[in-house]
N, C-alpha and C positions, 0 to 999 in steps of 0.2 A: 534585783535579779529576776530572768523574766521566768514564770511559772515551768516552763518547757524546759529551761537547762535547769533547774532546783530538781524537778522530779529526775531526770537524767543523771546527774549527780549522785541524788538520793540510791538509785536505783543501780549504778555502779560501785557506789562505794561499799553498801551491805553486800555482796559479793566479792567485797577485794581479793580474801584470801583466796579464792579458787586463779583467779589472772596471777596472783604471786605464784600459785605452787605451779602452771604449766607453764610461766617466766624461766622458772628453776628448772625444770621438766626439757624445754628448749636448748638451754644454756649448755646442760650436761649431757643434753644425747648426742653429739661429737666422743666424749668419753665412755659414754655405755655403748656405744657402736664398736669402741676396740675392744670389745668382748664378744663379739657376735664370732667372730671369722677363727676365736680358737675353739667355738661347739657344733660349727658349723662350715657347710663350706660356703657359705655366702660371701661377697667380696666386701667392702667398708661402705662404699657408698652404696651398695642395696640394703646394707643393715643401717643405715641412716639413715635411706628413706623410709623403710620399713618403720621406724620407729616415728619419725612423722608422722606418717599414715596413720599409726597409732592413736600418737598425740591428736590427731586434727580429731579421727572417731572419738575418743573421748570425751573430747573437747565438744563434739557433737551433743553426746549424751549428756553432759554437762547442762547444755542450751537449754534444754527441757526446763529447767529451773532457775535457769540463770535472768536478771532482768527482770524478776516476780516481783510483787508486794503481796506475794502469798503471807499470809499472817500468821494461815494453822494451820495441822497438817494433818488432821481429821477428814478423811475422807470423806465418811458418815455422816457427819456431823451435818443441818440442814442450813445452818447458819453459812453467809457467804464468805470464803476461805481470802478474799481482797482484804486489804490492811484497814481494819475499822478507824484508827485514828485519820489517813488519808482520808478514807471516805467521807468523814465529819469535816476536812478542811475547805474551806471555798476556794476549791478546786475545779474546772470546769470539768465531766465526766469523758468527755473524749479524749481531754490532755492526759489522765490518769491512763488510757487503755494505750491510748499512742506511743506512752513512751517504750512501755517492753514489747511493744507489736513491733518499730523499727529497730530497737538493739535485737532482739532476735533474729530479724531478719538480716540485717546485717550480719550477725554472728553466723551462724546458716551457710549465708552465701560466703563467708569467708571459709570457712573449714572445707566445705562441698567444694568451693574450686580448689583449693587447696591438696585437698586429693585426686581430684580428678586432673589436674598437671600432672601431678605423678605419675597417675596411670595414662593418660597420654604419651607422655613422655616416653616410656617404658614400653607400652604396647605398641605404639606407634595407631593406636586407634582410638578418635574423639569419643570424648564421656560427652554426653549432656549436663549441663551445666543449669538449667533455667529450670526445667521441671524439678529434678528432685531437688533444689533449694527451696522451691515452692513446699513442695511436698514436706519435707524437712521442718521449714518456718510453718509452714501451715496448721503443723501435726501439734507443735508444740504451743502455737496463739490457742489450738482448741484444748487441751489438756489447761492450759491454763484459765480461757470463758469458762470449763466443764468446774475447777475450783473455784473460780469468782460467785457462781452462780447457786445463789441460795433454792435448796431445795423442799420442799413439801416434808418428804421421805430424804435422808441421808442415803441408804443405799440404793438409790438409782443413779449417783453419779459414777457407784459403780459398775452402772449399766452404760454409761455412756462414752466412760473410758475407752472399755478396747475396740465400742463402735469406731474410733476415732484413731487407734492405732491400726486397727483392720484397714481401716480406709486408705490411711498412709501407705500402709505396707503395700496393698494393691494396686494403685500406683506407679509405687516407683519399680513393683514388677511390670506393671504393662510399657513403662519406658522401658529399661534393661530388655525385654527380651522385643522391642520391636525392630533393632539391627537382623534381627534372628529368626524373624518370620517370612511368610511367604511373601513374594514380590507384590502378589495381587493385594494381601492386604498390609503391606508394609508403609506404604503411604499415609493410609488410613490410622493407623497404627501412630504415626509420627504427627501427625494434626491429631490425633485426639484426647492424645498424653497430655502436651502441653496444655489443652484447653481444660481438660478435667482438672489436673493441678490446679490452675487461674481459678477456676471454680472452687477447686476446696479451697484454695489460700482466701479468697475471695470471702466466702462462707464464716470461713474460721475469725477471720478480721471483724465484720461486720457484728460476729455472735460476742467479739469480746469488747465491740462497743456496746452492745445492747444491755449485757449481763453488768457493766461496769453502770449503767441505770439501775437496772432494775436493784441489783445489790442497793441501793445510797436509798430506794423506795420501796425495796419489801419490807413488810412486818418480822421476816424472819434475814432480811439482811443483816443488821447493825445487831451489836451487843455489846455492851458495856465492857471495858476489860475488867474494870470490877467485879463484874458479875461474871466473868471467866475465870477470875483468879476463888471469888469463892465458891464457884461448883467443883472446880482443880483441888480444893483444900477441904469442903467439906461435903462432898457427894456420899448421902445416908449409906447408897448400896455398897460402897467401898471402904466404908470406913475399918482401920484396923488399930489393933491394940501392940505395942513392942515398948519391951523392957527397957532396951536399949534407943537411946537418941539415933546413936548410928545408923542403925534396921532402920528405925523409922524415916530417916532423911533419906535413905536408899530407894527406902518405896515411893517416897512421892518424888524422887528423881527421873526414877522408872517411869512413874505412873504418868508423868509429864512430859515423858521422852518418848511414848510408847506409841502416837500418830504419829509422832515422824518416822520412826521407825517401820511401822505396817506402810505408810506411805512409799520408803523409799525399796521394802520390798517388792509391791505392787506395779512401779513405774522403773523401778532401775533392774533390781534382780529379780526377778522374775523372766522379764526379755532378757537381757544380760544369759542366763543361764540357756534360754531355747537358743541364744543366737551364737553363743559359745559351745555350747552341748549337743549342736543337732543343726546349724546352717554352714557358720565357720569352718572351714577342714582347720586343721591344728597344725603352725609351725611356727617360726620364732615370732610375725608379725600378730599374730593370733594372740598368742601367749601373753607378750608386754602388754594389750590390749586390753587384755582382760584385767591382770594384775593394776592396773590404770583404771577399769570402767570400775571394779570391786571396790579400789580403796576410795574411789570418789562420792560410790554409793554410801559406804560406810560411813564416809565423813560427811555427807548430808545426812544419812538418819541421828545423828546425836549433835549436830549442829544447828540445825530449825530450829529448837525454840527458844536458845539465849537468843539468838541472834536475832529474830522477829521479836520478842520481848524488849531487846535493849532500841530495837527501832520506833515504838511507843513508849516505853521511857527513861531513864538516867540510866540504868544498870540492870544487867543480864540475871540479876537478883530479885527474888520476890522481897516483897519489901517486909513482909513477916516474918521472911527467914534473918533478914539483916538483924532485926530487930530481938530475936529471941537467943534465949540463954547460952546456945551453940558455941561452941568456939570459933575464930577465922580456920583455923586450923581443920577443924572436920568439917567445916563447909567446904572448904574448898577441896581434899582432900576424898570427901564422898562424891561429891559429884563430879571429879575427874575419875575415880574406880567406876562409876554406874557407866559416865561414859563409852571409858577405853573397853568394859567390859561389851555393852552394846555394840560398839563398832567391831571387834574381835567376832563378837559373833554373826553380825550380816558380812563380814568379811570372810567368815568359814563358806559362806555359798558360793566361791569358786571354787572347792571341793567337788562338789555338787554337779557345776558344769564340768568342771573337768572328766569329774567320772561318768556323766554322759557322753562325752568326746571317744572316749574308752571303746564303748559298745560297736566305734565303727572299725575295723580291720584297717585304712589307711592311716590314721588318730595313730594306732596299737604300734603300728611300724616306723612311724616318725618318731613317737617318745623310745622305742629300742634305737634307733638311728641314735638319738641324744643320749639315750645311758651310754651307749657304744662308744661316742666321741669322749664322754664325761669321763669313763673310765681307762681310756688312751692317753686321756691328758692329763689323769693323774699318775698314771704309770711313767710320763715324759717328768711331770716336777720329781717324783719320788725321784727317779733315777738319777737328775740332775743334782739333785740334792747329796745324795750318794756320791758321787764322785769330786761335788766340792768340799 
């Protein structure tokens, strides 16, 4: 098998479950469409594309991670965030960067036209289609060099983060509003978009050849997963004492879950929340949107580290824990509560957006709009009800 389709392989198959759950997600918005038109007065087919639209955005923020051989989810951490077992294989270092630079990009430019039909369609006015796919793929190759990329200091990659979302985001504003600018610099406007894009997309590619080097030859790229699993187990500053087996398998479930988690607040809720709470206006397309962008944050932060763990070796199990006097029973058991409890709670942060949504007066009169309808159509079952 030739080097190029194994990495491709590899690199879609640890992500299946996200293509199965927006399979399902596709399958059934035909059916969650014929709910739309009794809280609302939208017609079937606008509440079906609407929930496209959804799908494809999610699907968007999804891409951000999708296609990785992200290993860890330590932000901080100086060591580089690429899959060290990869790294150690004679692998050529370009084939490693290559393969999630074009599924990205691919993925990118699927969802981005994929909306931008719609909105064509609907407005009867062309979206661009080239730049912010750029922008898009772009944003997400550097978010990804910015983890490859072993650091001096851990916390300058969290300097370089929102360098690299800013940049996105400015962008794909100077495309959007160059339809909308003056004539004189309207032109201007439209040659400079696309070239900036080319340039970041450009940029970002290049940096995730470079870093997928440096990673395999710094001193602080490579680490042993041995020597990750017993800093995981016996780090001095952390160490704790519990009576109970159970407490203690919680804590280092926790303690093990606890980068992916700050990760996937940092990269998912956090935007998520400014872009829901404060860009977004609020109506039904908004809403699914969110409920979609939250549970998929959710199920990244407690999914990273079986899942890059069972990628380096037989099972999503420390081989300590297998090993010790534990039941199967409170193994598996503890770590589905640490889980589901983790996920519950980054999934509470669309509270969060929503009640920033709150603060605007049009927000306030669309959710009245909705209790209004909620509370007519219960008045309609009740009644019906009643007289059969």
């Amino acid at each position: 098998m030739h080097e190029l389709i194994a990495l491709t392989r590899l690199s879609l198959l640890q992500f299946r479950w996200v293509y199965f759950t927006f399979i399902a997600a596709v399958i059934s918005s035909p059916l969650i469409a014929l709910v739309y038109p009794t809280i609302s007065s939208t017609s079937y087919v606008d509440s079906l594309l609407a929930i496209w639209i959804s799908l494809a955005v999610a699907a968007g923020f999804a891409g951000v991670t999708l296609f990785d051989f992200t290993q860890r989810g330590d932000l901080i951490s100086p060591q580089s965030g690429c899959n060290h077992w990869l790294l150690r294989m004679p692998v050529a270092s370009w084939k490693i960067a290559l393969t999630p630079v074009v599924l990205k990009t691919v993925w990118f430019a699927m969802m981005w036209g994929v909306i931008a039909t719609i909105i064509t369609i609907n407005n009867v006015e062309s979206v661009p289609i080239f730049g912010p796919t750029l922008c898009f793929s772009g944003g997400a190759i550097g978010l990804m060099a910015t983890s490859w990329m072993p650091f001096r200091r851990g916390w300058h990659r969290l300097i370089v983060v929102p360098i690299i979302l800013i940049t996105a985001y400015l962008l794909l504003c100077l495309i959007a509003v160059a339809p909308h600018t003056h004539p004189l610099w309207r032109t201007v406007i439209n040659v400079s978009g696309p070239i900036l894009s080319v340039v970041f997309y450009a940029s970002a590619v290049a940096a995730a050849f470079w870093v997928t080097q440096v990673a395999r030859t710094s001193t602080l790229g490579l680490t042993s997963e041995r020597q990750w699993a017993i800093n995981d187990a016996t780090d001095s500053g952390l160490v704790q004492t519990y009576r109970d087996p159970g407490h203690a398998l919680a804590w280092h479930e926790f303690y093990r879950s606890r980068n992916w988690v700050l990760r996937a607040m940092a990269i998912g809720v956090l935007p998520a929340i400014v872009f829901f709470g404060a860009i977004f206006p609020v109506n039904e397309a908004t809403v699914v949107m969110a409920f979609i962008v939250f549970a998929y944050v959710a199920a990244f932060a407690v999914g990273g580290t079986g899942d890059m763990l069972a990628a380096s070796t037989t099972t999503a199990f420390q081989t300590y824990l297998l090993v010790s006097p534990l039941s199967t029973v409170r193994l598996a058991w503890t770590r589905f509560a640490v889980r589901v409890s983790l996920a519950a709670a980054v999934y509470s942060a669309i509270f969060v957006a929503f009640g920033c949504a709150m603060l605007w007066s049009t927000n306030r009169n669309v959710w009245s709009q909705w209790a209004t309808y909620g509370h007519s159509g219960q008045r309609m079952l009740l009644a019906g009800s009643i007289r059969t």
